[in-house]
Backbone bond lengths (Angstrom), bond angles and torsions (degrees), N, CA, C in turn:
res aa  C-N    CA-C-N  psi(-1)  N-CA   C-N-CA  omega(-1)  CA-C   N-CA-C  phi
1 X - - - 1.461 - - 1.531 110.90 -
2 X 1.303 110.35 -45.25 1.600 112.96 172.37 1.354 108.30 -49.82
3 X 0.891 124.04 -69.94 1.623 141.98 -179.97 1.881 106.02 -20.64
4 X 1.832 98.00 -70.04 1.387 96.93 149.70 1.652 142.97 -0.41
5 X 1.170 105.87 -92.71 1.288 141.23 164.41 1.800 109.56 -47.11
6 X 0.921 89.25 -59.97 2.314 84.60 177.97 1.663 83.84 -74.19
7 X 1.068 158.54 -24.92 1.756 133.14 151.43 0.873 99.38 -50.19
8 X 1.328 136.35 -68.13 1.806 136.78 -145.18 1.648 92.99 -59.27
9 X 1.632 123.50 -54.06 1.244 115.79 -164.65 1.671 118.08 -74.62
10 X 1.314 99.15 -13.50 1.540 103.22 175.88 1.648 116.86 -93.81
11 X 1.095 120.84 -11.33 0.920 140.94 -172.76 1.895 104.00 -90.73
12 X 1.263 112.85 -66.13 1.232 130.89 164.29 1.592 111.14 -44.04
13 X 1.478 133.03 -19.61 1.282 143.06 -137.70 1.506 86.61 -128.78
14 X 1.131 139.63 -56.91 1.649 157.52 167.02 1.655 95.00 -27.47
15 X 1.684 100.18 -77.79 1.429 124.86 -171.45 1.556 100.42 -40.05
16 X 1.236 96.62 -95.84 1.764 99.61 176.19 1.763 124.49 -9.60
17 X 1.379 109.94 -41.39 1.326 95.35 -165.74 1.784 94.34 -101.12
18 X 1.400 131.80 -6.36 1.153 126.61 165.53 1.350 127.93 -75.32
19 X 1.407 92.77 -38.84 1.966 105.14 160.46 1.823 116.07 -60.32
20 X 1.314 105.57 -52.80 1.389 93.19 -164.30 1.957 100.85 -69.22
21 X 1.255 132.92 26.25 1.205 108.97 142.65 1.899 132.84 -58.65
22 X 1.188 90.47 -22.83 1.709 108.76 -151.65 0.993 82.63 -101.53
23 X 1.584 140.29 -21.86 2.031 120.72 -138.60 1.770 86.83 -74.01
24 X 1.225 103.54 143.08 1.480 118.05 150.52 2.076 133.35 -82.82
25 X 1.305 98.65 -172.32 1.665 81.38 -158.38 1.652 83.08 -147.99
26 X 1.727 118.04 80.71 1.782 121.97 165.74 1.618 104.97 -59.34
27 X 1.677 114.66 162.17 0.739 121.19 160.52 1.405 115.30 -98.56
28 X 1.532 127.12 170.85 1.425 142.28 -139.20 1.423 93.92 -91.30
29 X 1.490 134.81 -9.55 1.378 140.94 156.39 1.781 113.48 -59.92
30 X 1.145 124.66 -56.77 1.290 110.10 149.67 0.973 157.78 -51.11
31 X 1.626 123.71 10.32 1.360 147.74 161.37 1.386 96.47 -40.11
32 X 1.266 100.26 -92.14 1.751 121.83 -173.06 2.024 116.49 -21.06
33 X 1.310 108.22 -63.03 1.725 120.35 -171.55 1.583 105.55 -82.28
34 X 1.125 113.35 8.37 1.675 132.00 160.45 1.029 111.05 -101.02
35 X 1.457 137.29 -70.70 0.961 151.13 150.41 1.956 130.68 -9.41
36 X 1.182 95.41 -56.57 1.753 119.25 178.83 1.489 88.52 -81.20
37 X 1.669 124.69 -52.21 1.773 104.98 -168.25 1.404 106.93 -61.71
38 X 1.135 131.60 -29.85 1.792 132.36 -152.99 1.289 108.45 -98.11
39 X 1.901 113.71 -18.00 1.228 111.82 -176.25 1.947 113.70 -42.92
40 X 1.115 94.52 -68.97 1.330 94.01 172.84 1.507 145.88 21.28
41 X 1.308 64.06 -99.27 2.085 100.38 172.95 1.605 96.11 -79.76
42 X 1.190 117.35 -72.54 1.883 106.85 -178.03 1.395 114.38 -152.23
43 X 1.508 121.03 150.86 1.385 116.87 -146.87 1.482 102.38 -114.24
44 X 1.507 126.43 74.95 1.264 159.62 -154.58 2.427 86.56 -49.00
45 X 1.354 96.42 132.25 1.726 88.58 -176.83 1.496 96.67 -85.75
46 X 1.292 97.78 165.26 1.753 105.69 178.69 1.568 121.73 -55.54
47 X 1.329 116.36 0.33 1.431 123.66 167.34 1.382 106.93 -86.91
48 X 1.459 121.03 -32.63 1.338 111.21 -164.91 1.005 96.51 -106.57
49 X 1.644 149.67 3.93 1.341 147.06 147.64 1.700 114.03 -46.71
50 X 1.662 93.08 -50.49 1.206 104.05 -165.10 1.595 109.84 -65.65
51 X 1.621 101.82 -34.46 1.589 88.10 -160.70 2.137 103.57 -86.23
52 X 1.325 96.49 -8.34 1.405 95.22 176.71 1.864 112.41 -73.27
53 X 1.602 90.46 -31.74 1.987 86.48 165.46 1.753 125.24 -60.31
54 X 1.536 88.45 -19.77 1.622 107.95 -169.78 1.940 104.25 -70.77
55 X 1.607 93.53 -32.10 1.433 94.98 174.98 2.089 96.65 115.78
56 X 1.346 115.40 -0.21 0.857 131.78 165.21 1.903 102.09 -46.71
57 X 1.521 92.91 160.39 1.854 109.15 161.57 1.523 102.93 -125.85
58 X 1.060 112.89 118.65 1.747 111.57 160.98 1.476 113.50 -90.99
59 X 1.226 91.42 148.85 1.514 96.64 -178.96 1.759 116.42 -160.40
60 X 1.599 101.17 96.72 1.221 117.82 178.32 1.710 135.16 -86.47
61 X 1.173 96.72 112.70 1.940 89.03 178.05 0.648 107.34 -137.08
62 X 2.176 120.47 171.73 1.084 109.82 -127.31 1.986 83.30 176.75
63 X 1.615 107.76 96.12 1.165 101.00 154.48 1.458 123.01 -130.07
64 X 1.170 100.69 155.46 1.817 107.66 179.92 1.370 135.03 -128.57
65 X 0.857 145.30 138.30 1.846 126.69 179.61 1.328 116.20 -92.71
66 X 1.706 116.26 96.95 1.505 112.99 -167.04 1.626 104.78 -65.79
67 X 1.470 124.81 -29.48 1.046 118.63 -161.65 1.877 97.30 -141.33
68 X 1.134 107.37 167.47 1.523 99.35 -177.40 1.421 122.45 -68.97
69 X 1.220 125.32 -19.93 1.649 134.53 155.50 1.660 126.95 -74.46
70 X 1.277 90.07 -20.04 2.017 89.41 179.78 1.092 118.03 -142.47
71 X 1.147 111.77 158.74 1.780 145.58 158.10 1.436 116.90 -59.61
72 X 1.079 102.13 157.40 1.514 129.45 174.35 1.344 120.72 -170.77
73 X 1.494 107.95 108.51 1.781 116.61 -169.23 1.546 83.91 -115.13
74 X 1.599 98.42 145.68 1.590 128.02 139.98 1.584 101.22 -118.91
75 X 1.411 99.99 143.94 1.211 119.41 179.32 1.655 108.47 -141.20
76 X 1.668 125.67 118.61 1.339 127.95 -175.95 1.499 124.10 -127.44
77 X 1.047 128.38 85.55 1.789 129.10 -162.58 1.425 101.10 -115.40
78 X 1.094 103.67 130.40 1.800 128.24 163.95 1.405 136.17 -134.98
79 X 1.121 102.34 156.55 2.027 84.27 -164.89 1.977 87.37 -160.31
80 X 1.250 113.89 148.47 1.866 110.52 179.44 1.634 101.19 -117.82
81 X 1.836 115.98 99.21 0.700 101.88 177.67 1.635 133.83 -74.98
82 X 1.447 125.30 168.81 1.371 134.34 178.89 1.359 133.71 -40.20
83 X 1.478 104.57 -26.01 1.105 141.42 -179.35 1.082 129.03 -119.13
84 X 1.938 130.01 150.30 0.956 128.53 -178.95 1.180 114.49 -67.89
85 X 1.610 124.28 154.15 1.781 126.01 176.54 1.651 97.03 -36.49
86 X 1.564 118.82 -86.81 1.427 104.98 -155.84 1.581 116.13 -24.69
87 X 1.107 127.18 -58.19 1.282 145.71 -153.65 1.665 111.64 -64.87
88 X 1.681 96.17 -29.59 1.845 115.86 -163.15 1.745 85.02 -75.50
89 X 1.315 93.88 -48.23 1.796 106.03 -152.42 1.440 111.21 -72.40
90 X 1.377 120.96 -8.13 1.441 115.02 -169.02 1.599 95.74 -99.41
91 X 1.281 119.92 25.06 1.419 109.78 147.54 1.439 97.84 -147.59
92 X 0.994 149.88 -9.82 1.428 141.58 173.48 1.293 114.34 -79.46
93 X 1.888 120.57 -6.22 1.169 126.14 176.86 1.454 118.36 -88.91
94 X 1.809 95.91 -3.31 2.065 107.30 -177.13 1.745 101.19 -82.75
95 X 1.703 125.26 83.45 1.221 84.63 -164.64 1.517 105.38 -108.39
96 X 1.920 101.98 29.64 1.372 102.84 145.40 1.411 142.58 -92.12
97 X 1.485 101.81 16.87 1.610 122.09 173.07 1.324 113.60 -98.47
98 X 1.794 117.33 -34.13 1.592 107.24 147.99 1.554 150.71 44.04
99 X 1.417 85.84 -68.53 1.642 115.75 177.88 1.519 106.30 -71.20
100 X 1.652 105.32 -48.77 0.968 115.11 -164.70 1.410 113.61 -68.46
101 X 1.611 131.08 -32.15 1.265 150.44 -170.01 1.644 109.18 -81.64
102 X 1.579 102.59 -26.94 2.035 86.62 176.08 1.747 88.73 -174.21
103 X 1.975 69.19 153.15 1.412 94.05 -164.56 1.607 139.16 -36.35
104 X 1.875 107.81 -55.68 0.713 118.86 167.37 1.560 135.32 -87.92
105 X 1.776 113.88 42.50 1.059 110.67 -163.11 1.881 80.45 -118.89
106 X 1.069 124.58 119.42 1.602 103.88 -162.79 1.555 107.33 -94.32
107 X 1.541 93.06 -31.23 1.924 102.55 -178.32 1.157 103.92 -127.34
108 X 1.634 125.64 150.03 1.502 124.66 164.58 1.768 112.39 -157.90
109 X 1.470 98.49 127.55 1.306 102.13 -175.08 1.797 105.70 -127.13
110 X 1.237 110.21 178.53 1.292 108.10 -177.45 1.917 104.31 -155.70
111 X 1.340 108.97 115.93 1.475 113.92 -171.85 1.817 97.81 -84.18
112 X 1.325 130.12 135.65 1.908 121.14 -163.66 1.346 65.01 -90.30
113 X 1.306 125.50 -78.83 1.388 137.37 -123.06 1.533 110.86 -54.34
114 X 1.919 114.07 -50.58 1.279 107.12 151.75 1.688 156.43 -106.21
115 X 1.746 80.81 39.67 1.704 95.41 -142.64 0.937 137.82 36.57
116 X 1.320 121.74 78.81 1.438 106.07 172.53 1.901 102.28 -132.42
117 X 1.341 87.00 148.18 1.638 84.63 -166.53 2.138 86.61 -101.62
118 X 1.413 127.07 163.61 1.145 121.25 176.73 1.203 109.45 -151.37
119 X 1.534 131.84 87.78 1.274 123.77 -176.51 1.776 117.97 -106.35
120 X 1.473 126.39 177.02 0.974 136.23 177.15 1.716 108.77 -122.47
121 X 1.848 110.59 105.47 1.462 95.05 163.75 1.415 124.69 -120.03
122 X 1.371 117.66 150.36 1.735 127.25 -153.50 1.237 95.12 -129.58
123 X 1.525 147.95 97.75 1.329 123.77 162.96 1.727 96.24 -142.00
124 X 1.673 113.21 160.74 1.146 122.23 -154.66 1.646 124.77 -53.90
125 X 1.533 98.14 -16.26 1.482 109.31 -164.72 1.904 98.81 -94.42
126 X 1.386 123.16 -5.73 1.330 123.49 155.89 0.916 109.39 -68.14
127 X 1.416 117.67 164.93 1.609 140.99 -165.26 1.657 91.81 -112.65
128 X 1.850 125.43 -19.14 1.199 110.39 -142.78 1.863 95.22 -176.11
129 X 0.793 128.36 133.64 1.567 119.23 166.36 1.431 143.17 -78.41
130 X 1.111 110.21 110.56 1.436 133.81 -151.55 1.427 99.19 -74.00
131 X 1.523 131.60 118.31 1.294 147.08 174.77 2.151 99.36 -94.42
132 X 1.268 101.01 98.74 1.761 103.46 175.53 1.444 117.97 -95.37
133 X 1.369 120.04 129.04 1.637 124.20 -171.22 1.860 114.35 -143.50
134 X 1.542 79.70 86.15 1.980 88.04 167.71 1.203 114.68 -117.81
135 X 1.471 90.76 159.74 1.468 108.18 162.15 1.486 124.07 -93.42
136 X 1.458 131.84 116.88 1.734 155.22 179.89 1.259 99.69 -131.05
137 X 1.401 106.56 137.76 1.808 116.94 129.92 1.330 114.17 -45.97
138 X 1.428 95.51 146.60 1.568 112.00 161.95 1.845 103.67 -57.34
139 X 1.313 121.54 85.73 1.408 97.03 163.66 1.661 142.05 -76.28
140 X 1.550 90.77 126.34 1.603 81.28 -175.40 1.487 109.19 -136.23
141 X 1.625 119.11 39.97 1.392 105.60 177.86 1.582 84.63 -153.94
142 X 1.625 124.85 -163.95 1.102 138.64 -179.17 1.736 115.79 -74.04
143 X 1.132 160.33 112.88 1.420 136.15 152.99 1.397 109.01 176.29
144 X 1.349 143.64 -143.73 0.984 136.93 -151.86 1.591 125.35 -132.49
145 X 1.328 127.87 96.83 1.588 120.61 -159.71 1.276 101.90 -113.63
146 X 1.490 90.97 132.40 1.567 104.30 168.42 1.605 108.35 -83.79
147 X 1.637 137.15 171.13 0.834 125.02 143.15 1.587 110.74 -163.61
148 X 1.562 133.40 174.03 1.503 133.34 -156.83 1.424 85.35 -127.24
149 X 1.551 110.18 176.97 1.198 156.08 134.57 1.232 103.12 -95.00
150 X 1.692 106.76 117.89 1.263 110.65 167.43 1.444 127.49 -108.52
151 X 1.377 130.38 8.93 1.187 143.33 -169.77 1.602 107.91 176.58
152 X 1.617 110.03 161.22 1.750 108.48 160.54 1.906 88.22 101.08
153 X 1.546 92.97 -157.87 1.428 112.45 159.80 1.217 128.97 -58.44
154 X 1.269 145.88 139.99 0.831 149.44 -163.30 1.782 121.63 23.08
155 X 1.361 84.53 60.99 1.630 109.03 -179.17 1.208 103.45 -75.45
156 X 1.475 114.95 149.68 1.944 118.81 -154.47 1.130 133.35 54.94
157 X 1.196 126.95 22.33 1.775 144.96 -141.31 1.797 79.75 -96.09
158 X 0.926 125.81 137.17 1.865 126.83 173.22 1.914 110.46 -104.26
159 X 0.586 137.77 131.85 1.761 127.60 162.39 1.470 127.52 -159.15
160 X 0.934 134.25 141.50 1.332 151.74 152.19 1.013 138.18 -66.03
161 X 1.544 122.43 121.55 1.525 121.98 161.50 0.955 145.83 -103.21
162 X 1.392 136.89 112.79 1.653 135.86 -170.98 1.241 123.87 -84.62
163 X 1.191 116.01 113.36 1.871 119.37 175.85 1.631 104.14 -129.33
164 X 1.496 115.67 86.03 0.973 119.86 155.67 1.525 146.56 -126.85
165 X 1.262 135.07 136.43 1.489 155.31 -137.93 1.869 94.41 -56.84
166 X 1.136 140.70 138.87 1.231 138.25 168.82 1.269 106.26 -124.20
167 X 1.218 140.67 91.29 1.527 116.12 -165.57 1.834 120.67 59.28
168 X 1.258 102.25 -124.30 1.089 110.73 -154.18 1.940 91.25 -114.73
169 X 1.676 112.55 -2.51 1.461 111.80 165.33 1.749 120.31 -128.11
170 X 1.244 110.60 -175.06 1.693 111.87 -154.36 1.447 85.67 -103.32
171 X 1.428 122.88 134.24 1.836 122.70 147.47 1.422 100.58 -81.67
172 X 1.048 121.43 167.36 1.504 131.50 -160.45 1.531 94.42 -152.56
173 X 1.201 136.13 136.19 1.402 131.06 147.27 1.341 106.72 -165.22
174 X 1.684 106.89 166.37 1.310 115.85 168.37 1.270 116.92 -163.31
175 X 1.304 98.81 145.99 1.946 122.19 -168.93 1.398 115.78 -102.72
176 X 1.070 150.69 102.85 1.619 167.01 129.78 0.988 114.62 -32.78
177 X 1.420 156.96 135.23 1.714 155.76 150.57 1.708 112.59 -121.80
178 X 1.071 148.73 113.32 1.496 134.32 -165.63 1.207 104.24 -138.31
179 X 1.680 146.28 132.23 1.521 132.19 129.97 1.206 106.98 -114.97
180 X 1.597 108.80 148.35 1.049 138.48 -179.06 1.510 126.13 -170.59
181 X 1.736 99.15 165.97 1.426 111.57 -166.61 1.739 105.30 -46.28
182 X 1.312 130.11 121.29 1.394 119.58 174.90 1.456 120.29 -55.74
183 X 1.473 100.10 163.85 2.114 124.72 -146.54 1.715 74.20 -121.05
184 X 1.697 72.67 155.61 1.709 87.52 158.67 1.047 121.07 -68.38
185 X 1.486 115.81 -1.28 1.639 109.81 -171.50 1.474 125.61 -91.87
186 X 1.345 114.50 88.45 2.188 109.77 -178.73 1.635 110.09 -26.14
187 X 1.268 87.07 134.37 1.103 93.17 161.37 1.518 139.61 -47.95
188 X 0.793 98.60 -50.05 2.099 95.02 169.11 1.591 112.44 -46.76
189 X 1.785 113.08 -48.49 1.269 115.69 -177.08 1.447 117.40 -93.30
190 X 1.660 110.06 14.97 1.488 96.80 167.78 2.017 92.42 -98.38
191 X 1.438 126.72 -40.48 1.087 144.55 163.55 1.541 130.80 -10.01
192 X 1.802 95.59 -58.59 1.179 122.54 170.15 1.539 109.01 -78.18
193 X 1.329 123.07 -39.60 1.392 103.22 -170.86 1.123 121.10 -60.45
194 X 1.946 99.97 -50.15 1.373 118.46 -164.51 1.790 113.43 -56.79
195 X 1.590 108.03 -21.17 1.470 96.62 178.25 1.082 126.48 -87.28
196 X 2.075 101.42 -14.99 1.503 121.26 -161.78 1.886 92.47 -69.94
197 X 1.522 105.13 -47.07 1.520 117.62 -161.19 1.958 86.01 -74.41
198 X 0.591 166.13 -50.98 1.301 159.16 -112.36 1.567 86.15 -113.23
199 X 1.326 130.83 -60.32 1.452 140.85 -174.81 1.672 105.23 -47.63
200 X 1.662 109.98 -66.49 1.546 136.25 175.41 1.721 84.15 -38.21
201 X 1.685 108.49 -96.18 1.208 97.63 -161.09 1.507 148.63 -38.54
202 X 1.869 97.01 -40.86 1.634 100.79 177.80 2.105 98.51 -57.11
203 X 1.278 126.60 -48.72 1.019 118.56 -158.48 1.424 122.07 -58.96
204 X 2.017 97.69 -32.70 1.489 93.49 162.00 1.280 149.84 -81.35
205 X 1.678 90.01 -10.24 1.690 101.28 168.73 1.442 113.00 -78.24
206 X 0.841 125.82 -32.46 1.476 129.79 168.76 1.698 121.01 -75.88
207 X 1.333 117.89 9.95 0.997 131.52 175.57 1.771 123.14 -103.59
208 X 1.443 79.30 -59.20 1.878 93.19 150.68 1.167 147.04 -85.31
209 X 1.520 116.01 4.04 1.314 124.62 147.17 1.364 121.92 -127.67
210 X 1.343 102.36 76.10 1.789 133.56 162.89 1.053 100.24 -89.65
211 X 1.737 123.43 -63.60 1.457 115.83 -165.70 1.629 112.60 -113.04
């Protein structure tokens, strides 16, 4: 398990200094129209306002065992990309290229006809490889998507996606809610992943579609 964890931090440690080429730097006027969009879904504290103006990604998770058989994850990641939505979305909308954008995403397909997005994730802090299957729109403009888990792991999983215009750049976020029959996975290490992968990922999608 240790072993684990000095990956997660080296790994996490890699990321960080490859992202902050790109991070951007809002001014303290954009608190507020960040702030009011995200209320919503989750009400980011004035530390994590701040560091998302910084150009930061937060990324909060959150599992628990309501009952002695199950789970219950929240999961909350946001990041303001560099760019305006159109511009973010005309590659964050391929999300059968996926694979191609980060590491541990090994397969990724995308059905148009019935949306369904279908990926495969493998990374060290699983016990086991996680086969993921929702239903999304292709997003490719600014506004508000719901979408499910409809089967598999974390089957009934509910969440939301935020793509909205800030000026002259994109806020990005998204909200997860799930219970279910409990995983082999403890809680601490389903906890840790889900924020580690949520952090990893927003940073790399927003990394590879700059240009």
């Amino acid at each position: 398990m240790r072993s684990r964890f000095f990956l997660l931090f080296l790994t996490l440690l890699l990321s960080n200094k490859l992202f902050a080429q790109n991070k951007i730097q809002l001014a303290t006027n954009f608190e507020k129209p960040v702030s009011e969009e995200l209320k919503p879904f989750y009400s980011p504290s004035k530390g994590e306002i701040e560091d998302l103006l910084k150009g930061e990604v937060i990324s909060i998770g959150k599992v628990e065992s309501p009952t002695e058989k199950e789970q219950q994850m929240m999961l909350f990641v946001s990041g303001i990309h560099p760019r305006n939505c159109n511009r973010a979305m005309r590659k964050l909308s391929l999300y059968e290229n996926y694979h191609q954008y980060m590491d541990f995403i090994k397969t990724s397909q995308y059905d148009e006809k019935k949306q369904i997005f279908l990926f495969t994730i493998d990374h060290t802090l699983l016990p086991f490889p996680m086969i993921v299957k929702f239903k999304i729109p292709r997003i490719k403009k600014e506004g508000r998507y719901p979408f499910t888990f409809e089967d598999g792991f974390l089957k009934d999983l509910q969440g939301t996606v935020v793509v909205k215009e800030v000026g002259k750049y994109c806020l990005l976020g998204l909200k997860t809610d799930w219970r279910g029959a409990e995983s082999r996975i403890p809680n601490i290490v389903f906890s840790t992943f889900i924020q580690t992968v949520g952090k990893l990922g927003l940073e790399h999608l927003i990394r590879v579609s700059l240009f």
